[in-house]
C-alpha positions as semicolon CSV with decimal commas, in nm:
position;residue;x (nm);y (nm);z (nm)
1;X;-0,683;1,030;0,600
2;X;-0,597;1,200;0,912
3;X;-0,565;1,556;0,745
4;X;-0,989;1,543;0,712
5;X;-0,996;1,505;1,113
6;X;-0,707;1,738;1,146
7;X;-0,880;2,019;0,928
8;X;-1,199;1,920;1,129
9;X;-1,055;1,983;1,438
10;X;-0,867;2,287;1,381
11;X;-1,208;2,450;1,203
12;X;-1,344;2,454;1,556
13;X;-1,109;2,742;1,598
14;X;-1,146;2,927;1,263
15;X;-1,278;2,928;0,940
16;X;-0,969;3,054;0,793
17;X;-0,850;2,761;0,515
18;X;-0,509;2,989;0,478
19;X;-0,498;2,914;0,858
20;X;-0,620;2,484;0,886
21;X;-0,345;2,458;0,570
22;X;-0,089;2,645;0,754
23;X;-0,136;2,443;1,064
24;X;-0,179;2,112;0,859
25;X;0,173;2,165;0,729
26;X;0,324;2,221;1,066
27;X;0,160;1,920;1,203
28;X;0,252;1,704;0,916
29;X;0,639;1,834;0,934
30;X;0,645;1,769;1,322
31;X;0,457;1,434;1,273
32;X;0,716;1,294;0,989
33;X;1,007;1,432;1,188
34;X;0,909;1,235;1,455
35;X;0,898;0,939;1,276
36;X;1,258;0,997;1,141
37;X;1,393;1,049;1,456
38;X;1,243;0,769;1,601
39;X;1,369;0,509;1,323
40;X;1,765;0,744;1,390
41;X;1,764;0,636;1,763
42;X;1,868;0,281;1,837
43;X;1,681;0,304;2,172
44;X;1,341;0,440;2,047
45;X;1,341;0,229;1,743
46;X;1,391;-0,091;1,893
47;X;1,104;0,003;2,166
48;X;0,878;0,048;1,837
49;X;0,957;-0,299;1,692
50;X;0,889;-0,490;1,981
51;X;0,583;-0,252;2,115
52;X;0,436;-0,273;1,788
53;X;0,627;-0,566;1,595
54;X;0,756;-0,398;1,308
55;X;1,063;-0,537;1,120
56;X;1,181;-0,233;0,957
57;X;1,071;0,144;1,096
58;X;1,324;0,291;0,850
59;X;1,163;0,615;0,657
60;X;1,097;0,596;0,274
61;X;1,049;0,889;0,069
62;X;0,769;0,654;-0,049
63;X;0,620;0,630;0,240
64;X;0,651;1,009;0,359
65;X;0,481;1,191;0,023
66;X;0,215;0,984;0,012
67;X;0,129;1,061;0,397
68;X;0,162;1,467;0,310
69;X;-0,035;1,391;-0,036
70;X;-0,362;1,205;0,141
71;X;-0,319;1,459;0,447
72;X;-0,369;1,789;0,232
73;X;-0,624;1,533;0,034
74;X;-0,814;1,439;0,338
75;X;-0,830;1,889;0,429
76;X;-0,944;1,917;0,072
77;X;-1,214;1,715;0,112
78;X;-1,340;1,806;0,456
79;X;-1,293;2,206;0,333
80;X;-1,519;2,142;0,015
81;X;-1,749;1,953;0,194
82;X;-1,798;2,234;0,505
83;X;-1,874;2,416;0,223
């Protein structure tokens, strides 16, 4: 549940919840993006199956809704509990 440290960090800087959404989208975009790109790129994706042994790095749709699902899950449930 990264989102819960990602809205944790980001309320060090405001107590805005439009804003630690906001920002919780753009890092989530950036951060699946990457992940794409790096399974598009021969070069980067073999480095990640033999850094990391990994058969397949491919993206699933799967895969990428339930990581945006449990990261506005994990803000939801830091932002209720900050109270």
């Amino acid at each position: 549940m990264g989102g819960f440290f990602v809205a944790m960090f980001l309320s060090n800087f405001t107590s805005s919840v439009v804003f630690i959404f906001v920002s919780l989208a753009v890092i989530t975009f950036l951060w699946e993006l990457l992940e794409y790109l790096i399974a598009r790129f021969r070069k980067s994706g073999n480095y990640m199956k033999k850094t990391f042994k990994v058969t397949n790095i491919n993206p699933r749709w799967k895969d990428t809704t339930l990581d945006i699902f449990l990261n506005f899950l994990g803000a939801i449930i830091f932002i209720l509990l900050k109270g």
